[in-house]
C-alpha atoms as an extended CHARMM CRD file, in Angstrom:
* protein
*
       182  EXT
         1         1  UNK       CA             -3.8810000000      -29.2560000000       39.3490000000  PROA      1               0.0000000000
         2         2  UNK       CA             -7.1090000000      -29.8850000000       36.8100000000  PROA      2               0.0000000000
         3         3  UNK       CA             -9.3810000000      -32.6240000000       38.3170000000  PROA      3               0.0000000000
         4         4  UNK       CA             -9.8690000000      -35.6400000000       36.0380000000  PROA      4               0.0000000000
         5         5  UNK       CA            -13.6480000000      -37.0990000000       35.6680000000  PROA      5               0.0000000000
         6         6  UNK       CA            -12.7150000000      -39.5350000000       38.6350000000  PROA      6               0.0000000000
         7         7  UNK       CA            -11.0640000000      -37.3900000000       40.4670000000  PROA      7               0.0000000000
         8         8  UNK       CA            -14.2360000000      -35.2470000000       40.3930000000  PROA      8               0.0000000000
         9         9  UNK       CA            -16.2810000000      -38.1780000000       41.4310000000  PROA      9               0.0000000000
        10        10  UNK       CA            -14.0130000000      -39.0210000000       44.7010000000  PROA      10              0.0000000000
        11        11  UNK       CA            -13.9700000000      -35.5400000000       45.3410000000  PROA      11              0.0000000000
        12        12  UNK       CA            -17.9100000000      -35.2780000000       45.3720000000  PROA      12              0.0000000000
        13        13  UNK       CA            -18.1870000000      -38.8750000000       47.5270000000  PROA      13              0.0000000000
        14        14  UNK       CA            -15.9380000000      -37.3460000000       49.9660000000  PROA      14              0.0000000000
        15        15  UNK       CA            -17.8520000000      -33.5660000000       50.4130000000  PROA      15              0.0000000000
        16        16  UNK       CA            -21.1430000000      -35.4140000000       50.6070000000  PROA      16              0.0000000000
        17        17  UNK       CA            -19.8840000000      -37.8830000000       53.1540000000  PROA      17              0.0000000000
        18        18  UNK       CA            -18.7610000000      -34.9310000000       55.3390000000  PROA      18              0.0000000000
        19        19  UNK       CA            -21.9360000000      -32.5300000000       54.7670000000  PROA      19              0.0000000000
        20        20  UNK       CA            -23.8780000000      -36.5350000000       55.9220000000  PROA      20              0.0000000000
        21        21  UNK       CA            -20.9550000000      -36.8020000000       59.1470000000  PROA      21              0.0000000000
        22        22  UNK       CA            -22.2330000000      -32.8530000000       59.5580000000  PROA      22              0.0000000000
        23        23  UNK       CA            -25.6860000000      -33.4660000000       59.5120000000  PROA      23              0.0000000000
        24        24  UNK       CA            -25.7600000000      -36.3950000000       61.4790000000  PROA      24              0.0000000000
        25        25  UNK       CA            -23.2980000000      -35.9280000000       64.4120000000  PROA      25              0.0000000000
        26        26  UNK       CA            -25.3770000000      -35.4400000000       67.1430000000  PROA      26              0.0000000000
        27        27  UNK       CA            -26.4940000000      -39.0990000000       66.6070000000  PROA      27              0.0000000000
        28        28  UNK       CA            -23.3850000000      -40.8530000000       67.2180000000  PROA      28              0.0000000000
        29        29  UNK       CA            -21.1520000000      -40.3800000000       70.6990000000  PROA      29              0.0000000000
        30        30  UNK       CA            -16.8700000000      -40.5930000000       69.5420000000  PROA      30              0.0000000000
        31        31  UNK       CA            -14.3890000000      -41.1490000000       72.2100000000  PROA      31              0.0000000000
        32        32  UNK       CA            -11.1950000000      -40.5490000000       70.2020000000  PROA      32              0.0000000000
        33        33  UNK       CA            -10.4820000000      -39.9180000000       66.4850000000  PROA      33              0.0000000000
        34        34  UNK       CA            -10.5850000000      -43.2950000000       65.1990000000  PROA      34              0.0000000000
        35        35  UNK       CA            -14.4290000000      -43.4110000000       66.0690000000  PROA      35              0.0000000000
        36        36  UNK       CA            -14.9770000000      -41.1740000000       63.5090000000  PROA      36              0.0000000000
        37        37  UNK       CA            -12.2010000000      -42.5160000000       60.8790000000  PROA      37              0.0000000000
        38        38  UNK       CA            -14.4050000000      -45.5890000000       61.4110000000  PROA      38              0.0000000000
        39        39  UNK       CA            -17.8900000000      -43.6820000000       61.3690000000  PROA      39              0.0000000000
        40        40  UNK       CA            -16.2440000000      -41.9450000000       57.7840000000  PROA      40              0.0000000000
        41        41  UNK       CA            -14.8900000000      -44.9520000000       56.2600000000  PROA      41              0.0000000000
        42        42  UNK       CA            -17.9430000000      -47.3200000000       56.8360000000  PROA      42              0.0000000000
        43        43  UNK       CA            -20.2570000000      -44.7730000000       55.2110000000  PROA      43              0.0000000000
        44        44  UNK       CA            -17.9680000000      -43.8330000000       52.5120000000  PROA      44              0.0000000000
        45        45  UNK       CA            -17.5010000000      -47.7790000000       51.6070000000  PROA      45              0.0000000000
        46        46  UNK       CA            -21.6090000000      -48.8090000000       51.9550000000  PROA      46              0.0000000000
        47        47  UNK       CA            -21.9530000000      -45.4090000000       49.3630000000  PROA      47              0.0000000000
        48        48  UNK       CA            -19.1840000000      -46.9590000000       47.0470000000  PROA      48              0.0000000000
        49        49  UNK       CA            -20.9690000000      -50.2470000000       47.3890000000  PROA      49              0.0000000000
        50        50  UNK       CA            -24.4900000000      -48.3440000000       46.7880000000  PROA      50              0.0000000000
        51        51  UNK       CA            -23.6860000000      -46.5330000000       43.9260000000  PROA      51              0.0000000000
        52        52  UNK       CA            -21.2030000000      -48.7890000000       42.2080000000  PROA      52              0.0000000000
        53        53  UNK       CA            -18.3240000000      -46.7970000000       41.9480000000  PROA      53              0.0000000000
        54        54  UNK       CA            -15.2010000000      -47.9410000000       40.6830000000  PROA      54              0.0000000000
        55        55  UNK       CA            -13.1290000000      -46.7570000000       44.3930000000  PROA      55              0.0000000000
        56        56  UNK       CA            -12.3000000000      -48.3560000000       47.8660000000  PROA      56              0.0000000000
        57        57  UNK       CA            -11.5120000000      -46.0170000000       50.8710000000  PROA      57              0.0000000000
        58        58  UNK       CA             -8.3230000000      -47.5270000000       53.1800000000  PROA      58              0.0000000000
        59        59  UNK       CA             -7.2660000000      -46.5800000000       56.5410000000  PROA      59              0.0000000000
        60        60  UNK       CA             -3.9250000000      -45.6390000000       57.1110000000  PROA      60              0.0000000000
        61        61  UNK       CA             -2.4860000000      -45.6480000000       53.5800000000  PROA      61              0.0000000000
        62        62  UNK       CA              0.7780000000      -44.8800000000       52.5160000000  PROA      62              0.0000000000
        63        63  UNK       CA              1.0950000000      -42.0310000000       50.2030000000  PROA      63              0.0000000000
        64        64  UNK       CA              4.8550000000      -42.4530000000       49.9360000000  PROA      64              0.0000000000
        65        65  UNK       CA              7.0070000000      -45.5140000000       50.2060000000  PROA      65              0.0000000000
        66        66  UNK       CA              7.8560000000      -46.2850000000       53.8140000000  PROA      66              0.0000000000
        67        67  UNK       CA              7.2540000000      -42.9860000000       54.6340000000  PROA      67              0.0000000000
        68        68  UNK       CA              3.5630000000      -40.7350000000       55.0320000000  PROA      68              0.0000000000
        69        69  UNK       CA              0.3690000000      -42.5080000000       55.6900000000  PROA      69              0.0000000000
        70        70  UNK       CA             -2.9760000000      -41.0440000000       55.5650000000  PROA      70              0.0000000000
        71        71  UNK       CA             -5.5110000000      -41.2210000000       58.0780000000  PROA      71              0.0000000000
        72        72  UNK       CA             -8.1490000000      -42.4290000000       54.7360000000  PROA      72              0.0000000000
        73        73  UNK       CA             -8.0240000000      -42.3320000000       51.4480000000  PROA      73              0.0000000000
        74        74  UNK       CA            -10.4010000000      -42.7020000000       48.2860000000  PROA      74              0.0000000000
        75        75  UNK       CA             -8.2470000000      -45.0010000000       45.8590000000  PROA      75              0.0000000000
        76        76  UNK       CA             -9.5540000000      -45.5960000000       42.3690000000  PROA      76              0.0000000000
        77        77  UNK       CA            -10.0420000000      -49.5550000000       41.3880000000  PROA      77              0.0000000000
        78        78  UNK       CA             -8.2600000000      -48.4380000000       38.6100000000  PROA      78              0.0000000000
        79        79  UNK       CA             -4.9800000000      -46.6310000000       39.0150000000  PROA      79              0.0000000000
        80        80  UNK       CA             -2.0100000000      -48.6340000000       38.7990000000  PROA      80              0.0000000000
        81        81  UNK       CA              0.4590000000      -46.3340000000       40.9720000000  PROA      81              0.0000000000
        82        82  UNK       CA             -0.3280000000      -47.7870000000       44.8070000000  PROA      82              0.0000000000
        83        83  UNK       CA              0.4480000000      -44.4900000000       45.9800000000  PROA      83              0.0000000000
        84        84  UNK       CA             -1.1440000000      -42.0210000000       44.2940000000  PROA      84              0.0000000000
        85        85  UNK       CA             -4.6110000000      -41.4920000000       45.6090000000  PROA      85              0.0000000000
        86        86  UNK       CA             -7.9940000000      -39.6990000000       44.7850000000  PROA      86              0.0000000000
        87        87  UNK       CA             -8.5890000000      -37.7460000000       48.4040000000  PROA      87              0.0000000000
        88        88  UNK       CA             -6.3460000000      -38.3050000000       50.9000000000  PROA      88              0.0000000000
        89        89  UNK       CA             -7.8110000000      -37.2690000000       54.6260000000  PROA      89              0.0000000000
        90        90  UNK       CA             -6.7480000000      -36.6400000000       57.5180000000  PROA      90              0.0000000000
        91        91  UNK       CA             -9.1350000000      -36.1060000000       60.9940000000  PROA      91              0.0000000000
        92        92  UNK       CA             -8.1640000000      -34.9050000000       64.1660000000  PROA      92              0.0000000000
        93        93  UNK       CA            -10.5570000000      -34.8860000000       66.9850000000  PROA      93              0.0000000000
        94        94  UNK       CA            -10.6890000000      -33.1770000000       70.4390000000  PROA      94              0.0000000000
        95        95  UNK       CA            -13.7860000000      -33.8560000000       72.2970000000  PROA      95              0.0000000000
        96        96  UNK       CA            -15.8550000000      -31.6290000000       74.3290000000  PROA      96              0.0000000000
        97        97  UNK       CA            -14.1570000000      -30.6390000000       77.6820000000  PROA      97              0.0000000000
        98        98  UNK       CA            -17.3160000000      -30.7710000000       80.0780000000  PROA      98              0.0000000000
        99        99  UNK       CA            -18.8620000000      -34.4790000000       78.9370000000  PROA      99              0.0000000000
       100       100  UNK       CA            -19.5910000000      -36.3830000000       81.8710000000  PROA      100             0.0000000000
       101       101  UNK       CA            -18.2310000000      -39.9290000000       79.8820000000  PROA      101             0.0000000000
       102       102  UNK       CA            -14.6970000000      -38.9660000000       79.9810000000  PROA      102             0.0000000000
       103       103  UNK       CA            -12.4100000000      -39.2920000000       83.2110000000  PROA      103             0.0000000000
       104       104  UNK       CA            -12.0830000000      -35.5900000000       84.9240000000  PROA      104             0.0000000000
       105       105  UNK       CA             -8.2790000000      -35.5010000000       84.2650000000  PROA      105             0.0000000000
       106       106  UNK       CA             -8.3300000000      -37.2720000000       80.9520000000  PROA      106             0.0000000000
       107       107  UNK       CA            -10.0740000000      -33.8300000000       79.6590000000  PROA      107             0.0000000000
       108       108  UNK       CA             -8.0160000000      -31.2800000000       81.9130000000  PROA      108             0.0000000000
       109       109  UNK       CA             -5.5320000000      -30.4090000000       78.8420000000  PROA      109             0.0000000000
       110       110  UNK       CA             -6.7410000000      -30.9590000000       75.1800000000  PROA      110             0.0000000000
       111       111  UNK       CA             -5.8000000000      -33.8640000000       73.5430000000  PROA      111             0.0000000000
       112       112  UNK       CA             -4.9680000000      -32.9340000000       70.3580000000  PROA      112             0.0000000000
       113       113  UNK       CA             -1.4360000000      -30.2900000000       69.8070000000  PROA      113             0.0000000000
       114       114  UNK       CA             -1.1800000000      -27.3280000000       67.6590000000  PROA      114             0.0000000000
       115       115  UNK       CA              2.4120000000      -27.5810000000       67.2470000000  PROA      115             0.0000000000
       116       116  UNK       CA              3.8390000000      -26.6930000000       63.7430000000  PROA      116             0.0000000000
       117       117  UNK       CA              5.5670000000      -29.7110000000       64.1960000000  PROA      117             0.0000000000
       118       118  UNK       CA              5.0460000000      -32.4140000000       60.4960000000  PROA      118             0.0000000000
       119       119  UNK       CA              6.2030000000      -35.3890000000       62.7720000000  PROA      119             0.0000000000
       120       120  UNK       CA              3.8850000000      -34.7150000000       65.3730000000  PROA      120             0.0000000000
       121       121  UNK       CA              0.4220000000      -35.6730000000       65.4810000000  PROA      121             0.0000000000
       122       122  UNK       CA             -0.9630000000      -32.0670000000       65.2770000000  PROA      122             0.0000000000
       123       123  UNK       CA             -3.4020000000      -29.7820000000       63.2690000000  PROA      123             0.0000000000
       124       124  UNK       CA             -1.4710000000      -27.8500000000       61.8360000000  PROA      124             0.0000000000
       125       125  UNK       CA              1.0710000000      -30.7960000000       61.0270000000  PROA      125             0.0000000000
       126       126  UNK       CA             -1.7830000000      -32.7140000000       59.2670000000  PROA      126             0.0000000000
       127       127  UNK       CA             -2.3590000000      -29.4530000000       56.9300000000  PROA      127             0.0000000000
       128       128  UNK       CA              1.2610000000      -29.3500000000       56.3710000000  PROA      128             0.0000000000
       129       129  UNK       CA              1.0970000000      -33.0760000000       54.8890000000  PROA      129             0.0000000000
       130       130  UNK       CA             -2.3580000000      -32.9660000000       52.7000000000  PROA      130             0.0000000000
       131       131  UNK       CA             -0.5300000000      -29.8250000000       51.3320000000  PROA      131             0.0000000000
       132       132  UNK       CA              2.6760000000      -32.0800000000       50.5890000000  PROA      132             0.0000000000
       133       133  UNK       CA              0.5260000000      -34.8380000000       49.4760000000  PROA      133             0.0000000000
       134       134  UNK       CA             -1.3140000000      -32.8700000000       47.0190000000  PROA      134             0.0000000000
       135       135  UNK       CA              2.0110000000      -30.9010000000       45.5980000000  PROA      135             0.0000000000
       136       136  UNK       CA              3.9340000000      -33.7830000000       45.3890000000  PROA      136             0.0000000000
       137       137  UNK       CA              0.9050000000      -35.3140000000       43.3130000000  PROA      137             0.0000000000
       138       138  UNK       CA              0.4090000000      -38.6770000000       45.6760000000  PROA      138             0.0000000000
       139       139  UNK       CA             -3.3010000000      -37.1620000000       46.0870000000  PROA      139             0.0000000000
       140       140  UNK       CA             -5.5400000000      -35.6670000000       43.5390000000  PROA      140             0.0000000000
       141       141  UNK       CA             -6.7890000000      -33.7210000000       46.3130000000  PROA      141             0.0000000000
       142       142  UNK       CA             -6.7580000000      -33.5000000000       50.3450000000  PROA      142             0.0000000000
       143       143  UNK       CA             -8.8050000000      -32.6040000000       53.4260000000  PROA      143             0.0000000000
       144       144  UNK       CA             -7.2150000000      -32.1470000000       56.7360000000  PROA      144             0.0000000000
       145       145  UNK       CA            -10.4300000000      -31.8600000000       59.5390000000  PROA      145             0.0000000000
       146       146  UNK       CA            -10.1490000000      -31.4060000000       62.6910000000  PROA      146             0.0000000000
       147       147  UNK       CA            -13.7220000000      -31.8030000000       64.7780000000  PROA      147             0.0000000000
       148       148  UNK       CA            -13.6380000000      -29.7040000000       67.7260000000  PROA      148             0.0000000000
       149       149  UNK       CA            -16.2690000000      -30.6630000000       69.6500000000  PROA      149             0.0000000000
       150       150  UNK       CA            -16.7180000000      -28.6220000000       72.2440000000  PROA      150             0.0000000000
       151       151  UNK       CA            -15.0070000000      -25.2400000000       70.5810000000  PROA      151             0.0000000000
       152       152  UNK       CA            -12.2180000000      -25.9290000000       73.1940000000  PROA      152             0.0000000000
       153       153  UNK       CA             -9.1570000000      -23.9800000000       70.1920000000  PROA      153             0.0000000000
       154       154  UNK       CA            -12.3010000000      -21.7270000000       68.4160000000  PROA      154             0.0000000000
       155       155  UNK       CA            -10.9660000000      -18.7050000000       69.3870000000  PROA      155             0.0000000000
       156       156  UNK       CA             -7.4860000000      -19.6990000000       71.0700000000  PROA      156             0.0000000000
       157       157  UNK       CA             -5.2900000000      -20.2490000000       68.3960000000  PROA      157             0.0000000000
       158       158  UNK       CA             -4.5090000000      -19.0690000000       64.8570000000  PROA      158             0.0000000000
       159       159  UNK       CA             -5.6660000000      -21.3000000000       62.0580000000  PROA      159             0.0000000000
       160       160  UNK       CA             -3.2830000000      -22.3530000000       59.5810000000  PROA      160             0.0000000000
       161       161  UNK       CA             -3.7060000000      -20.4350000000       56.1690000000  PROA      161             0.0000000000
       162       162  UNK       CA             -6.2410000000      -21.8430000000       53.6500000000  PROA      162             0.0000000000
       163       163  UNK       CA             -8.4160000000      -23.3040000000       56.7540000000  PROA      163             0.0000000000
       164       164  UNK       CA            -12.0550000000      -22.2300000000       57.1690000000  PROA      164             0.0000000000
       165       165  UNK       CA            -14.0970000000      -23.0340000000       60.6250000000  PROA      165             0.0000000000
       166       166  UNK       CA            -17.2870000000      -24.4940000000       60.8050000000  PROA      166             0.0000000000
       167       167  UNK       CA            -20.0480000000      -23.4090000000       63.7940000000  PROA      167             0.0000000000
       168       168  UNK       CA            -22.2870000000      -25.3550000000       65.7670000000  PROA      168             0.0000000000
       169       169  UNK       CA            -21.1280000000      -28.7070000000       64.3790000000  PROA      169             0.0000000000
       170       170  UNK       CA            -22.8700000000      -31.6580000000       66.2320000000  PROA      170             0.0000000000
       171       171  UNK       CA            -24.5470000000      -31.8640000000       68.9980000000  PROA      171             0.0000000000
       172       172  UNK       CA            -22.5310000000      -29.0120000000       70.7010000000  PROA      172             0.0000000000
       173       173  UNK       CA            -21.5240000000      -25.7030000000       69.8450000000  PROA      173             0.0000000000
       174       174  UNK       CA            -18.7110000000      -27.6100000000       68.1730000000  PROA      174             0.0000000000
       175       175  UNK       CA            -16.7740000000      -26.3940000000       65.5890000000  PROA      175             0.0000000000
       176       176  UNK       CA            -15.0560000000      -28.1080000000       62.3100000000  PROA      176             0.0000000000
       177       177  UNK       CA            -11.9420000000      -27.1890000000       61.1330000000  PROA      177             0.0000000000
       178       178  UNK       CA            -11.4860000000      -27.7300000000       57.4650000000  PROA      178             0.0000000000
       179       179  UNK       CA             -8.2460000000      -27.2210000000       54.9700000000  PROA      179             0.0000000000
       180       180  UNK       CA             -8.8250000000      -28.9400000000       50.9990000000  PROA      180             0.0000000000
       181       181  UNK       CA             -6.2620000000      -28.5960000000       48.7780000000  PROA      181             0.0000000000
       182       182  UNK       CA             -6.1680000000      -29.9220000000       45.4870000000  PROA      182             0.0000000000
């Protein structure tokens, strides 16, 4: 799929917004993936508002009648189709294992699943549904990220294809998990 002009724009608000959320980690604490969906969407929306662009990020959106949402998305002011989006994102987020501001047990398994599963709130199920989203052209293009904080899956599992970790992320020796497609 060619990028439009706008779609190149989105794309480029989105990338920097991650290489800021990248550079600046350390200086925020998250408890649970929402945090950041927040941290993502607040900066994202004061940059739209900044630099004038014609685009509003959403939480939760739904990329297909009564069907798929996305975590966020980048919508143009200008598209007439209500489900057909410029980025569409999706975050997962499993915090570091030995922080002191989480309850022992609450950290004893990881929070996040691996599962294959589309229906499940998983990894690999969010890469499975920015792929769909992106070849069934609701999305110009799609991130799935997955922030783990404290490396707890680095090395324990098999990423999905077309993903690409990230070292020392943050404030730990973190890792990000990134798939785009589109």
């Amino acid at each position: 799929m060619n990028l439009n002009e706008e779609g190149n724009v989105a794309y480029k608000l989105f990338k920097e917004s991650l290489d800021w959320l990248r550079e600046n980690y350390g200086s925020f604490t998250f408890f649970t993936e929402r945090d950041l969906e927040w941290m993502l969407q607040t900066h994202i929306a004061d940059e739209i508002t900044q630099k004038n662009l014609p685009y509003r990020i959403f939480n939760d959106w739904p990329i297909e009648r009564g069907k798929k949402y996305a975590d966020l998305v980048i919508r143009s002011t200008t598209e007439s189709d209500e489900f057909k989006v410029e980025v569409a994102i999706e975050i997962k987020y499993e915090p570091d294992h030995k922080r002191k501001d989480f309850r022992k047990k609450k950290l004893e398994s990881p929070i996040v699943s691996w599962s294959d599963n589309t229906n499940q709130s998983s990894v690999t199920g969010d890469v499975k549904r920015i792929k769909t989203f992106v070849e069934a052209d609701r999305a110009v293009t799609g991130y799935a990220i997955f922030i783990d904080e404290g490396s707890y899956f680095r090395n324990k599992k098999k990423m999905p294809d077309g993903c690409e970790w990230y070292d020392k992320f943050g404030r730990t020796s973190g890792a990000l998990l990134i798939f785009k497609n589109g």
